[in-house]
C-alpha positions in Angstrom: 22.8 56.0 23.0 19.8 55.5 20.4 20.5 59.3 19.5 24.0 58.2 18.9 23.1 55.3 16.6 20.0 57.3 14.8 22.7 60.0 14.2 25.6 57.5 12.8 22.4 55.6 11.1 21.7 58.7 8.9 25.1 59.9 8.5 26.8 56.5 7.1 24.6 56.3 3.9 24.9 59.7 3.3 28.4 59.6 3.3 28.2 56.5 1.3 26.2 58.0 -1.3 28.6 61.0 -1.5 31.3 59.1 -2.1 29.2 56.4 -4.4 29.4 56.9 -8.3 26.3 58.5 -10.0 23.4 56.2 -10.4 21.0 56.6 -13.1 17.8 58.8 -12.3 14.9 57.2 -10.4 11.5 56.5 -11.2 9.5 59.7 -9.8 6.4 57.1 -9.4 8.8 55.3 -6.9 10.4 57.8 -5.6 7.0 60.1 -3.5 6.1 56.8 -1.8 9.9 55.8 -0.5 10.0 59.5 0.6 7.0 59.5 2.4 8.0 56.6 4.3 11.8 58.0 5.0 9.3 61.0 6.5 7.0 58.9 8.6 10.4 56.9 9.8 12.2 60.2 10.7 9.1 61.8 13.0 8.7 58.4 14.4 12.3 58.6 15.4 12.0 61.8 16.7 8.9 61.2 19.1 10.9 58.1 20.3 14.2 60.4 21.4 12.2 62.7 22.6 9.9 60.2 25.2 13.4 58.8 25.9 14.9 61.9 26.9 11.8 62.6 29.0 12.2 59.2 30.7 15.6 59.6 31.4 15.1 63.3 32.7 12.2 61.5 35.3 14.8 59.0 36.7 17.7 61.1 36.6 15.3 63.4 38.9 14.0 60.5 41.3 17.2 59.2 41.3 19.6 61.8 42.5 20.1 62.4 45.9 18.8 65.1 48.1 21.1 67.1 49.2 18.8 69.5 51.2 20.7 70.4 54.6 19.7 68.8 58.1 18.9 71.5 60.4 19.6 70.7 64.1 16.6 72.7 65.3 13.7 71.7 62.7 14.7 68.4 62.1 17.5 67.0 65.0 15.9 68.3 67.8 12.3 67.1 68.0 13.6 63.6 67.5 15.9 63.9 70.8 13.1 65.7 72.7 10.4 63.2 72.1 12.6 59.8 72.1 15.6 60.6 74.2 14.8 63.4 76.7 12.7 61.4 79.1 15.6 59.0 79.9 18.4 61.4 79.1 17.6 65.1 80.9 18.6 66.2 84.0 19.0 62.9 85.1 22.7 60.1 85.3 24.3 58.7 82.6 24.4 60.1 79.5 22.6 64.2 78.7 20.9 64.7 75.8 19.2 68.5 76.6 21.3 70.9 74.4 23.2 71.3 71.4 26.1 70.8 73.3 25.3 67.6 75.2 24.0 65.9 72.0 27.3 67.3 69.8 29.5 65.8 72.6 28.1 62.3 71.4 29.1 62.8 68.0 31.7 63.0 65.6 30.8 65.8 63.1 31.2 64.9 59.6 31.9 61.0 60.6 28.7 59.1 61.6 29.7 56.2 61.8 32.4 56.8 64.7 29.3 58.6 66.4 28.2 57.1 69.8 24.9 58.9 68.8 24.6 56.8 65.5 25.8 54.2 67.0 23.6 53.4 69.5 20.4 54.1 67.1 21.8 51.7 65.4 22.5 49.3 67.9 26.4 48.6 67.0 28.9 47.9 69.8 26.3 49.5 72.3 22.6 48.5 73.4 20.3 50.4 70.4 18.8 53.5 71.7 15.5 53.3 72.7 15.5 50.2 74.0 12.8 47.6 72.6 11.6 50.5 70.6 14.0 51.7 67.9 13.5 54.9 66.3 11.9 54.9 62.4 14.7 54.4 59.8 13.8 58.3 58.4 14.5 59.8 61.7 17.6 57.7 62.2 18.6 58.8 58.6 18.3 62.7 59.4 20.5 62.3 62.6 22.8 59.9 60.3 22.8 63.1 57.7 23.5 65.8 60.4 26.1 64.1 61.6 27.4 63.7 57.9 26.5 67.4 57.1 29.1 68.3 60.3 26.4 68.1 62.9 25.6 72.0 63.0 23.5 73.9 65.6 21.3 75.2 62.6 
């Protein structure tokens, strides 16, 4: 936007004087000092855009979202072995030992119709562990699997 502005800003009054009628010739004892100044306004300009561009680079970078896929092995896994597998291997109710097991509690793609989600969560069903909920990081990897299509990567 300032680049914009600093461009328009610069181009206006020289279009202006291009179009103005000849003015008479200027005092040379006038004329170094306003040049010098035009000079010190024009770097001053510069070093602005270009800390501004650097700024907005930083944000744009902190700000965009990761995109870095969710694998079921590294990431998925470790959280179901340590939190769930107790209570939910080899034993009634609900199995949680293998891709396949934990897949059938989901709806790749659509987390938040997954009975996995949901009960990490805690919505419409008692929030898995009880009394102890999982971190919101490692509920936002299972959320992101899921999202990514809950792949046995």
């Amino acid at each position: 936007m300032k680049k914009k502005f600093l461009i328009i800003s610069v181009l206006i009054p020289l279009v202006i004087a291009a179009c103005a009628p000849a003015q008479p010739a200027v005092d040379s004892e006038l004329a170094e000092p306003m040049e010098a100044e035009m000079e010190d306004l024009q770097q001053e300009s510069d070093s602005e855009s270009m800390e501004e561009s650097e700024v907005e680079e930083a944000v744009a970078e902190d700000t965009a979202p990761e995109t870095q896929t969710v694998s079921f092995a590294t990431d998925v896994w470790p959280i179901i072995e340590e939190y769930a597998l107790n209570a939910h291997g080899g034993k009634g109710g609900i199995f949680l030992e293998n891709y396949d097991d934990i897949v059938a509690q989901v709806v790749p793609g659509d987390p938040e119709n997954s009975l996995l989600y949901k009960v990490l969560i805690g919505d419409g069903a008692p929030q898995m562990p009880p009394g102890n909920p999982l971190p919101d990081e490692m509920i936002q990897t299972i959320y992101d699997w899921i999202e990514q299509g809950a792949q046995n990567n």
